[in-house]
C-alpha positions in Angstrom: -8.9 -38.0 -5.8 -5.5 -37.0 -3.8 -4.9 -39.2 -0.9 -5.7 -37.7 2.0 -2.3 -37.9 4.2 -1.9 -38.8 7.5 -0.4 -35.4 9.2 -2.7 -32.2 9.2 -1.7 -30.4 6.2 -1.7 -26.6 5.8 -1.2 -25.2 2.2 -0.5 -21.8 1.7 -1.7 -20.8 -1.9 0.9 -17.8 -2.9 4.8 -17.8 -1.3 5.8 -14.0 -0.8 6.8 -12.1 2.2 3.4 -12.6 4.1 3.9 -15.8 3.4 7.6 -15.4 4.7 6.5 -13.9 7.5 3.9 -16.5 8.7 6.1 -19.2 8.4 9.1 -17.3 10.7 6.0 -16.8 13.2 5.2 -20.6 12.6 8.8 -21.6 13.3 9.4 -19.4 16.4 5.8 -20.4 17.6 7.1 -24.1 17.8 9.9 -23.5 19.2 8.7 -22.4 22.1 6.3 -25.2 22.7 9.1 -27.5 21.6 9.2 -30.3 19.4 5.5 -31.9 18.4 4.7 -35.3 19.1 4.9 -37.5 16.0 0.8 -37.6 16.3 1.1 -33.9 16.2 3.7 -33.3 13.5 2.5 -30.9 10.5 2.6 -31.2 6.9 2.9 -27.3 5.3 2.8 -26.7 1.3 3.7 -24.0 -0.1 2.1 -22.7 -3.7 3.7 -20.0 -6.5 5.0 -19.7 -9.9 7.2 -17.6 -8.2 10.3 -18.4 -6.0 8.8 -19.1 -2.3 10.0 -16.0 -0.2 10.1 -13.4 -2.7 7.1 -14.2 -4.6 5.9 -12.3 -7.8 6.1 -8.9 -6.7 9.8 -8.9 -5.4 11.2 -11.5 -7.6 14.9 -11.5 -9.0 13.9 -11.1 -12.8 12.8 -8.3 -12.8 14.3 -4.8 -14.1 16.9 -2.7 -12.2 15.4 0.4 -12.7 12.4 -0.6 -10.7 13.5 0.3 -7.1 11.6 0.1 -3.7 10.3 3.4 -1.8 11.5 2.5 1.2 15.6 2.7 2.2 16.7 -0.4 2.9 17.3 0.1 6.6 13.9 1.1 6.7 12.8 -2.7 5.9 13.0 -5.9 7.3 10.9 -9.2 7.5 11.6 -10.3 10.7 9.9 -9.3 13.5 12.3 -9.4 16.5 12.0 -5.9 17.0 8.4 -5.4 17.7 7.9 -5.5 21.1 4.4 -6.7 20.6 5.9 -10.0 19.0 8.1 -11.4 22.2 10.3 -15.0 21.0 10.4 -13.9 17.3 13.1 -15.8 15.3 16.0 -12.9 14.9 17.2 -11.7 11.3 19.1 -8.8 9.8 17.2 -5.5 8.1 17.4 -5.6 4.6 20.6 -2.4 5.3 22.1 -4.8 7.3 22.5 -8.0 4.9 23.4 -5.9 2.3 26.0 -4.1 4.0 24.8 -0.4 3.9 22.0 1.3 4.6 19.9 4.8 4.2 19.3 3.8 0.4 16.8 3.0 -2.2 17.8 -0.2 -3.9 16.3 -2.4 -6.9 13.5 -3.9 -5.8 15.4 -7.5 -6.9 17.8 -7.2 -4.6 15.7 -8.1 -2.1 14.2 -11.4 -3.6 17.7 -13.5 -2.5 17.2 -11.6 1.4 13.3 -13.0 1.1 14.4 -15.9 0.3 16.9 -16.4 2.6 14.0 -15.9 5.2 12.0 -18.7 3.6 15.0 -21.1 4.0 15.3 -19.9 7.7 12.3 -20.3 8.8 12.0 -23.7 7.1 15.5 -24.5 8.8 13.7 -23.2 12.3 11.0 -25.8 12.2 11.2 -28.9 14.5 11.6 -32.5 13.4 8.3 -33.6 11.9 7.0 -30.5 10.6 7.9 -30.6 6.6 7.5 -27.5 4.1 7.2 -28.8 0.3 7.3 -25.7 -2.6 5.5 -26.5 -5.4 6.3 -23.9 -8.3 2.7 -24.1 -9.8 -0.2 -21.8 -9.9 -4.0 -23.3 -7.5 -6.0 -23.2 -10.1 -9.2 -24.6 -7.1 -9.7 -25.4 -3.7 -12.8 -27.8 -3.5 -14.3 -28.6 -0.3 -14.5 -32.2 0.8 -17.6 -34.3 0.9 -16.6 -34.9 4.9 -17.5 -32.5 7.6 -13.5 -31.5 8.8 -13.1 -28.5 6.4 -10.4 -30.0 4.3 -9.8 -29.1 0.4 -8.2 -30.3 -2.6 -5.8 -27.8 -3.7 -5.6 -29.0 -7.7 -2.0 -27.0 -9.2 -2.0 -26.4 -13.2 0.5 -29.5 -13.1 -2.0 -31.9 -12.5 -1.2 -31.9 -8.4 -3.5 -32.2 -6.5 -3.2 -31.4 -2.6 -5.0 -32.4 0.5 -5.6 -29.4 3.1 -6.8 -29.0 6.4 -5.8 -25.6 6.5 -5.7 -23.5 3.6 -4.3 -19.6 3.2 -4.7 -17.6 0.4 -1.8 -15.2 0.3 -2.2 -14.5 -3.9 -1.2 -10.7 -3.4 -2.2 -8.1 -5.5 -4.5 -9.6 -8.6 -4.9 -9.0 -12.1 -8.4 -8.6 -13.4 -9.9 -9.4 -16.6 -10.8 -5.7 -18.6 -14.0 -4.7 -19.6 -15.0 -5.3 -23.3 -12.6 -5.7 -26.3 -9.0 -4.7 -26.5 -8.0 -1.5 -27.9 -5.5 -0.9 -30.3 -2.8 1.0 -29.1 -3.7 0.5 -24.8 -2.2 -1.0 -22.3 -4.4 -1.6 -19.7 -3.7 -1.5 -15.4 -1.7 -3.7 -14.5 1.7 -4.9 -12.4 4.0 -2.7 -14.9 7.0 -5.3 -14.6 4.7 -7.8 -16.1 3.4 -5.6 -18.6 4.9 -5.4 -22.7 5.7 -2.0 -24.0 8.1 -3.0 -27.0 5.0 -1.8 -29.3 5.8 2.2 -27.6 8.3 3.4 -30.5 10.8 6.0 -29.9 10.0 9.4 -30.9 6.2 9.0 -30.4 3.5 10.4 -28.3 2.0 8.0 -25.9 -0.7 9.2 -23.1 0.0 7.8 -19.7 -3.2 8.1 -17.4 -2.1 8.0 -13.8 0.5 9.6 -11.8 1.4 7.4 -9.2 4.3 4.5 -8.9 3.8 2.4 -11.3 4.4 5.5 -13.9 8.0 6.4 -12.2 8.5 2.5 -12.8 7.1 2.9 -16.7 9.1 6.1 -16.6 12.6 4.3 -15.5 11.8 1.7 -18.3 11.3 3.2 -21.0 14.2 5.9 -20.2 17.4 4.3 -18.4 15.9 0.7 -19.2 16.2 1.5 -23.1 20.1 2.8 -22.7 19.5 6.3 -21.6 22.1 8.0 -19.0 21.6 10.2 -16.1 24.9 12.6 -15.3 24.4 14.1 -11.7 27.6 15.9 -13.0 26.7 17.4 -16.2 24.5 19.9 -14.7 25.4 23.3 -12.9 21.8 24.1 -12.2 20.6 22.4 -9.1 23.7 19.9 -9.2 22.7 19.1 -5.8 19.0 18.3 -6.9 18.6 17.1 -10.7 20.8 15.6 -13.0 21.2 15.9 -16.9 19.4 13.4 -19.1 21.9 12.0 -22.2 18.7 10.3 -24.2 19.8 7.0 -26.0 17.1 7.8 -28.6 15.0 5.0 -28.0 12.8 7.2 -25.9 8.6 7.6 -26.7 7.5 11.0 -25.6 5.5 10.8 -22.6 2.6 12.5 -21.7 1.5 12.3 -18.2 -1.8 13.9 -16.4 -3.9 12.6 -13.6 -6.4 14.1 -10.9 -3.9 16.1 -9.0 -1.5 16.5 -12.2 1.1 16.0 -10.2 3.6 12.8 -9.2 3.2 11.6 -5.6 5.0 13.4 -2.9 8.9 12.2 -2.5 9.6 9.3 0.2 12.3 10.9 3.2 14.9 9.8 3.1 16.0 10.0 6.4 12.6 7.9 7.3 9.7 9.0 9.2 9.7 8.9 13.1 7.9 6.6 15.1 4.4 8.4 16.7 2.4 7.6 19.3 -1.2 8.5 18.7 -3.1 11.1 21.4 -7.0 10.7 19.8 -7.3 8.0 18.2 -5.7 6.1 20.5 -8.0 2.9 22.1 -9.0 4.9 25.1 -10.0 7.7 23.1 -11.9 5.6 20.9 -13.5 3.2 23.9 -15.3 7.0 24.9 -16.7 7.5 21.6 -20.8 7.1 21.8 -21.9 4.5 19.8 -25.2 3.3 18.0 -26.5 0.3 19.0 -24.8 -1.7 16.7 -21.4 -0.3 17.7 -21.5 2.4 14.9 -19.8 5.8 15.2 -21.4 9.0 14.4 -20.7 10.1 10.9 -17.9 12.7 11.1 -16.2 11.5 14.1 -13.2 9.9 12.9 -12.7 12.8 10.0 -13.0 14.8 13.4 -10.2 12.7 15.3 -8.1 12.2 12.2 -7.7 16.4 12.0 -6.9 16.5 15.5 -4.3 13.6 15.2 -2.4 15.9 12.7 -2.8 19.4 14.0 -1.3 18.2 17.0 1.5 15.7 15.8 2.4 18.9 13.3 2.6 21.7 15.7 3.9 19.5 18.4 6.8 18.3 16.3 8.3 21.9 15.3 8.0 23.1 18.4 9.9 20.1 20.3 12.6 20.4 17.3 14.2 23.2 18.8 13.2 25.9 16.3 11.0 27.7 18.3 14.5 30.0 19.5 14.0 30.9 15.4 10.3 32.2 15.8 9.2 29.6 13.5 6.8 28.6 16.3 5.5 30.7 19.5 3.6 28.5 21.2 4.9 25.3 23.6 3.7 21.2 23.3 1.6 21.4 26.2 -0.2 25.2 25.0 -0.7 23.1 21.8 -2.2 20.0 23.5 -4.4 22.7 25.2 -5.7 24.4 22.3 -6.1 20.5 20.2 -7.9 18.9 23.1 -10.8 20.9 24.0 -12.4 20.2 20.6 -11.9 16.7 20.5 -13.5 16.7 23.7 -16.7 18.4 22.1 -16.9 16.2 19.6 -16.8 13.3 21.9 -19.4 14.9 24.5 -21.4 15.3 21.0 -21.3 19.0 20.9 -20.4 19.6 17.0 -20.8 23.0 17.0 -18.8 24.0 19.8 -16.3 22.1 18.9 -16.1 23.0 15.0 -16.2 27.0 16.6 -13.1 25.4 19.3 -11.8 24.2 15.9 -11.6 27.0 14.3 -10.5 29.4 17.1 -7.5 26.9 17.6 -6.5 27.1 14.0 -6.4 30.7 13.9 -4.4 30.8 16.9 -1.8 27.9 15.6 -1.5 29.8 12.3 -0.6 33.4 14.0 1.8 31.2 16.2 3.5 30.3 12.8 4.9 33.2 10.8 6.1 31.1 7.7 3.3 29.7 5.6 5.8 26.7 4.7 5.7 25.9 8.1 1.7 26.0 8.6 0.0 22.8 7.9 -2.3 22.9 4.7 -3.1 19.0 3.9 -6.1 20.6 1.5 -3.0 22.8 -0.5 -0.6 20.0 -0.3 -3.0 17.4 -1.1 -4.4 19.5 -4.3 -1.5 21.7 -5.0 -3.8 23.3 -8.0 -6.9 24.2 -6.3 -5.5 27.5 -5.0 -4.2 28.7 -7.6 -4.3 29.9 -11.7 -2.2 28.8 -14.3 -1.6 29.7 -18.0 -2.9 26.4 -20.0 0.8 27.0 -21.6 2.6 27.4 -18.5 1.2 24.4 -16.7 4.3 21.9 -17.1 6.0 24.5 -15.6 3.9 24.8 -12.9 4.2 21.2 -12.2 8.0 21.4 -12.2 8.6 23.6 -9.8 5.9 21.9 -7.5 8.0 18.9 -8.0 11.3 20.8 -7.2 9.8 22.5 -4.5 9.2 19.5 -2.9 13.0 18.1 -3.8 14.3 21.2 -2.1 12.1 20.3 1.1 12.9 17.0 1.4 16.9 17.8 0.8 16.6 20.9 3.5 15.8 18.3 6.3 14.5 21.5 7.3 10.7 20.2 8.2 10.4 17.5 11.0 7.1 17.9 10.6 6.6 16.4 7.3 7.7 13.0 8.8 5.2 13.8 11.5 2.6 14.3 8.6 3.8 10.7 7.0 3.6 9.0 10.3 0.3 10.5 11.9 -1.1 9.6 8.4 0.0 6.1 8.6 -1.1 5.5 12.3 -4.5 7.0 11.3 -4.8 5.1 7.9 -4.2 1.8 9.9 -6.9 3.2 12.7 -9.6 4.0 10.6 -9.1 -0.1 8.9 -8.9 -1.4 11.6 -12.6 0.7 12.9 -13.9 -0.1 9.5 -12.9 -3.9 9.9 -14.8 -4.4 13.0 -18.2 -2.5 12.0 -17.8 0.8 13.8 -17.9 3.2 10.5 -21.2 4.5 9.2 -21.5 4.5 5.4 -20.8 7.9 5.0 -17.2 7.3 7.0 -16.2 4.3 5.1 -16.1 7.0 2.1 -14.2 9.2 3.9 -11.5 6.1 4.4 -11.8 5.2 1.1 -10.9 9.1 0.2 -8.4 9.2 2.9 -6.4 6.0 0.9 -5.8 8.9 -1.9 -4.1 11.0 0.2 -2.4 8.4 2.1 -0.9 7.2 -1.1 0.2 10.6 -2.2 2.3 11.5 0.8 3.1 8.3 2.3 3.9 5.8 -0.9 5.7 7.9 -3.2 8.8 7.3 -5.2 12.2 8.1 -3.7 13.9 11.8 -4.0 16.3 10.1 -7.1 13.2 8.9 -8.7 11.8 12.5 -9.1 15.3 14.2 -10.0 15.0 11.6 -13.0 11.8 12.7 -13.8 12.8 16.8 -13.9 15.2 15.8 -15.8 13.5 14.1 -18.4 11.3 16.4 -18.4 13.9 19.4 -19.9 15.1 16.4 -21.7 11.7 16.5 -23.8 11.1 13.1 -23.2 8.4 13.6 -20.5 5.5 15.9 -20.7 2.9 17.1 -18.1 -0.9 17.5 -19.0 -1.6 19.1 -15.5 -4.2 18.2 -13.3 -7.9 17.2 -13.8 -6.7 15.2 -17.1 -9.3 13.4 -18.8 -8.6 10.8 -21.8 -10.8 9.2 -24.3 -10.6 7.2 -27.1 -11.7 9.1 -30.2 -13.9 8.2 -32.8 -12.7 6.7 -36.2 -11.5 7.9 -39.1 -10.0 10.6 -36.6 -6.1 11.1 -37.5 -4.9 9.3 -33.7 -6.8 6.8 -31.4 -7.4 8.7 -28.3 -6.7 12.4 -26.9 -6.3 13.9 -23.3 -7.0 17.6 -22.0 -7.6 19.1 -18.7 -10.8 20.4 -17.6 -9.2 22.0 -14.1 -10.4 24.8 -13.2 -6.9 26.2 -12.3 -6.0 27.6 -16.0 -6.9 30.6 -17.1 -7.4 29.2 -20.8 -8.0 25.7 -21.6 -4.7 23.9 -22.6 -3.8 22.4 -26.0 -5.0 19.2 -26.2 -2.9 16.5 -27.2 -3.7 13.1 -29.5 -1.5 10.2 -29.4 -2.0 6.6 -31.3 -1.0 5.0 -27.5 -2.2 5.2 -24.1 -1.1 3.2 -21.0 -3.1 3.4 -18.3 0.2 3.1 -15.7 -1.4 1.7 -11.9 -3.1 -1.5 -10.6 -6.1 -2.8 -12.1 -8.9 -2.7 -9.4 -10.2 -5.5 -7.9 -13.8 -6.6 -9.7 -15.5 -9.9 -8.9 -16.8 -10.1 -12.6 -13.3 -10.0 -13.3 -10.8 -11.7 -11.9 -8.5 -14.0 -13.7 -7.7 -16.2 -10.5 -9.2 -19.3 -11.4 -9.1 -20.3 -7.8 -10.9 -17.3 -6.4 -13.5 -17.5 -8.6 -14.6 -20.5 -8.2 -14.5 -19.8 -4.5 -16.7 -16.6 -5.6 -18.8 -19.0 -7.8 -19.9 -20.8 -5.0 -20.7 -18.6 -2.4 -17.6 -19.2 -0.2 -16.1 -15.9 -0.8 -17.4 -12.3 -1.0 -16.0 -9.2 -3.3 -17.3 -6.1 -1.4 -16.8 -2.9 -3.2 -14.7 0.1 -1.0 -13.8 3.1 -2.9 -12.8 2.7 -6.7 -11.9 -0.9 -6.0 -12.8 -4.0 -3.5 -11.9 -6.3 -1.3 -12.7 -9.8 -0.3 -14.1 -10.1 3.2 -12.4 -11.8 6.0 -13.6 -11.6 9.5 -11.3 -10.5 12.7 -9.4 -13.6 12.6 -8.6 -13.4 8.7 -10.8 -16.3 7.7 -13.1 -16.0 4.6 -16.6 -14.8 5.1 -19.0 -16.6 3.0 -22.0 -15.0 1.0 -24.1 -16.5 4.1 -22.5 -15.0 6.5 -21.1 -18.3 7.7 -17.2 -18.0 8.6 -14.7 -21.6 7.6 -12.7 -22.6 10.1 -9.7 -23.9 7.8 -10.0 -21.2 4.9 -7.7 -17.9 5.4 -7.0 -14.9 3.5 -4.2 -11.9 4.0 -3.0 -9.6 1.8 -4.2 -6.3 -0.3 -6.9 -7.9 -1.6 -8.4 -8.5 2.1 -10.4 -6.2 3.9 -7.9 -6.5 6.9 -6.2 -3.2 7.3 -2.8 -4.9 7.5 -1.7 -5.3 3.5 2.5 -4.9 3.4 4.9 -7.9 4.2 7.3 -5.9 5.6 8.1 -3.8 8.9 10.5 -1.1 10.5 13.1 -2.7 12.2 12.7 -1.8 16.1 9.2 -0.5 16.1 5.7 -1.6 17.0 4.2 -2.6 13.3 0.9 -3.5 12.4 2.2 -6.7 10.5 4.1 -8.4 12.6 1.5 -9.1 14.9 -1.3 -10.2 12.7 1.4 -12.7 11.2 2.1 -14.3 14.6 -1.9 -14.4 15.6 -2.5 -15.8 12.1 0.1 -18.5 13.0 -1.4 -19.1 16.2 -4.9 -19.4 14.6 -3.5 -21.7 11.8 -1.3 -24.0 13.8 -4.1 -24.4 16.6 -7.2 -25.2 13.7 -4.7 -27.4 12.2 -3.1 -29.6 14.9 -6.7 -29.7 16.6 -9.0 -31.3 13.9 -12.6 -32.4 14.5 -15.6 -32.8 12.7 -16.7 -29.5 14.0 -14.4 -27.2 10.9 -17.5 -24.9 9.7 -18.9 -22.4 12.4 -21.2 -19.6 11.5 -20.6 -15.9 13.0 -22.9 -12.8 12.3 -21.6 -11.3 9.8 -21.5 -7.7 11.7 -18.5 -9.6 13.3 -16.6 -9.6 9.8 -14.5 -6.9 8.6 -16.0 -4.9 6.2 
């Protein structure tokens, strides 16, 4: 057995920039209270494969084609800024260590700025509090046979840890698949981890999925394998797409997905900062309520639509275009048109306010003359279900879709696409944090799960660049759309290729050719299963009832309650066992913030080190306490 030391010992099982951030909040936490006693120092461990600050996900080897969405003054892991976080250690953005800002940079160059945060917030602590990295994978986390809450961390070296505090911050996870391999398929997965020397140049290969990790695939298999992009070369669009010069090393990729189309283009410019009107917490303290503290199905769908009318409208008519005629109407006739049919839906009167609805809508879209100014979330978010296409014309269609939204996001012409991006963020983080605390009916948490989709689609896509690459390998040959509604499957054998895709959409007029390939990468994360993860750690957690998987949407999560500590299958909550990240059913899943605004990170990393540094630096024999579960996120 590992000794058991004499300091209270906190061991953090995964070192990336939740991880990073924790310890900064740890650091500036301390410093405040000033240095511990000696009977009061603290003993902190720090577990990954990975370098400590970076971690897997932003780590230095790694290719230079895979970039972050973000710009880089856009980012930043310290959370002086927030005025929610008052005494936060101080750092740079990641614009400002580099040197230059307003740009979309290799996602390695960030690892040595995360790391650099590591080493400061180590450097912050006070005499008597150590940090140790161990660059070893948890492979368990046993309980002890005394009542305290401690573990045994045991590493895949043969270390074996004592902790009084433990914090699983393993990030996203890979899962085991389902059934035998298939030759010729890559399965999800974290795309920098994944081998595609088997995809030969010059060959067909499906790609299921849409999203980033196919621009990252994309960027791989084109630059990474010597090809050139010429912004230069071209004197159509010059100012939008460049030419492709293929290296020849290229497979021919075949894309489709739901939508058919790639996710909508990050601003570059960055999306302002919004203060929400309905579902803000007074708003949402004069909602009824079941006696459980459950909301009426279809209020927050209700409250989410009003959050994005108004934001919309709002922001073109305080950007100074209404002297155009692109909007008639002023903020506060808006606000006075929005309002009335929240109100109904609060007072409980759904069909007054769905006819309030409707008569508001009609009288915001006359207001607008230009459709391109109207907001349409059902067009943008399914830019094929309003419309016919040719089967043969359809990666044409998806081009111009794609260059459409190029020429948008180049126009700076629309303020109130950021509004879009950050109403939709403010509301995504709103409806997790209602879910979390038990307030959603069934029928809501389905319309979160939904809403994810179309969060991901117009808040986490690639930047502008990324897409001008994929136009242009897209005239270059090398990439090829399927359109939307694409369905694969592997066909049966003695068939001349292993698996074939077409569309069933609605949207063509004749079905399109379908197309058979010997390869098929399925290009985003693998869902979280609890039959099938390949953390050892986890599952033996799972195993023994001291963790639960709950399914939301087309994945899951593991349950933690307000406080982030694990939920067990009983209901019972640990005092000493923690758990952040995107597996979590916390709402808060990034490491990083915007510099200078109120994020939803930076706070749950300084409560989390208030929670942690108080369990640990208080033992007792009381460490297990048992909550309803109702009081655990869900």
């Amino acid at each position: 057995m590992s000794a058991v030391p004499s300091l209270p010992t906190v061991v953090f099982v995964g070192g990336g920039p939740r991880t990073t951030g924790t310890l900064l909040a740890i650091a500036a936490r301390l410093r405040e209270a000033g240095t511990p006693p000696a009977d009061r120092a603290l003993d902190i461990h720090v577990v990954d494969p990975y370098p400590a600050g970076p971690g897997r996900i932003w780590r230095s080897e790694q290719p230079e084609q895979v970039w972050m969405n973000n710009t880089s003054d856009q980012m930043t892991i310290y959370a002086d800024g927030d005025p929610h976080v008052p005494g936060a250690l101080a750092g740079p953005t990641i614009a400002d260590w580099i040197g230059e800002g307003g740009k979309f940079i290799p996602r390695r160059d960030a690892a040595i700025y995360l790391r650099e945060a590591f080493d400061k917030a180590v450097a912050a602590l006070p005499p008597g509090v150590t940090v140790t990295e161990h660059r070893a994978k948890s492979v368990s986390a046993a309980r002890s046979e005394t009542p305290d809450g401690s573990r045994t961390i045991r590493l895949d070296d043969g270390t074996k840890l004592h902790a009084d505090v433990t914090v699983l911050a393993q990030g996203y996870l890979d899962v085991r698949q389902d059934g035998a391999a298939h030759p010729g398929h890559t399965p999800p997965g974290y795309t920098v981890d994944q081998d595609f020397s088997h995809l030969p140049a010059g060959e067909d290969v499906l790609v299921r999925g849409f999203g980033l990790a196919f621009i990252d695939l994309m960027m791989m298999l084109t630059e990474g394998r010597g090809g050139r992009f010429a912004w230069e070369d071209t004197p159509i669009d010059s100012q939008l797409i460049p030419e492709y010069h293929p290296s020849g090393r290229e497979p021919v990729l075949w894309v489709g997905s739901r939508r058919g189309v790639p996710y909508r283009s990050k601003l570059p410019d960055g999306p302002p900062q919004v203060t929400p009107r309905y579902l803000a917490e007074d708003v949402l303290a004069r909602l009824p309520r079941t006696s459980g503290g459950v909301l009426p199905d279809g209020v927050l769908e209700s409250l989410l639509n009003a959050e994005i009318t108004d934001a919309w409208y709002v922001t073109l008519a305080e950007s100074g275009v209404a002297e155009s005629g692109r909007i008639s109407l002023t903020v506060d006739e808006i606000h006075t048109l929005v309002d009335p049919w929240v109100d109904g839906f609060i007072a409980g009167d759904r069909d007054g306010a769905q006819d309030l609805r409707a008569k508001a809508l009609q009288i915001l879209e006359a207001a607008v003359p230009d459709p391109e100014d109207r907001l349409d979330l059902e067009r943008l978010d399914r830019p094929f279900a309003d419309r016919e296409v040719d089967g043969d014309a359809v990666e044409d269609a998806v081009e111009d879709i794609v260059v459409a939204n190029l020429r948008r996001v180049a126009s700076r012409h629309f303020p109130q696409d950021g509004a879009l991006y950050s109403t939709l963020v403010t509301a995504f983080f709103a409806a997790g944090s209602l879910a979390a605390g038990g307030a959603l009916s069934a029928a809501d948490q389905q319309y979160v799960a939904s809403l994810a989709s179309t969060f991901s689609y117009v808040c986490s896509g690639p930047p502008p660049e990324r897409l001008a690459n994929l136009v242009a390998l897209h005239r270059a040959g090398v990439v090829r759309f399927l359109g939307p509604d694409a369905e694969f499957r592997t066909l049966p054998e003695g068939s001349p290729h292993r698996y074939a895709s077409s569309s069933v959409s609605t949207s063509f007029t004749d079905r399109p050719v379908e197309v058979a390939a010997d390869r098929l990468v399925d290009a985003r994360l693998a869902p979280l299963s609890a039959d099938r993860l390949t953390d050892d750690l986890l599952s033996g957690l799972l195993a023994e009832g001291e963790i639960v998987v709950k399914e939301r949407g087309q994945s899951a999560v593991i349950t933690v309650d307000p406080d982030d500590r694990v939920v067990a299958s009983d209901g019972s909550v640990a005092d000493s066992l923690f758990l952040i990240g995107p597996t979590s059913s916390s709402p808060v899943i990034g490491g990083f913030g915007r510099p200078n605004q109120a994020t939803q990170v930076f706070p749950a990393n300084d409560a989390l080190a208030a929670t942690v540094l108080d369990t640990a630096l208080t033992r007792d024999a009381s460490a297990t306490r048992s909550r309803e579960l109702r009081s655990a996120r869900s």
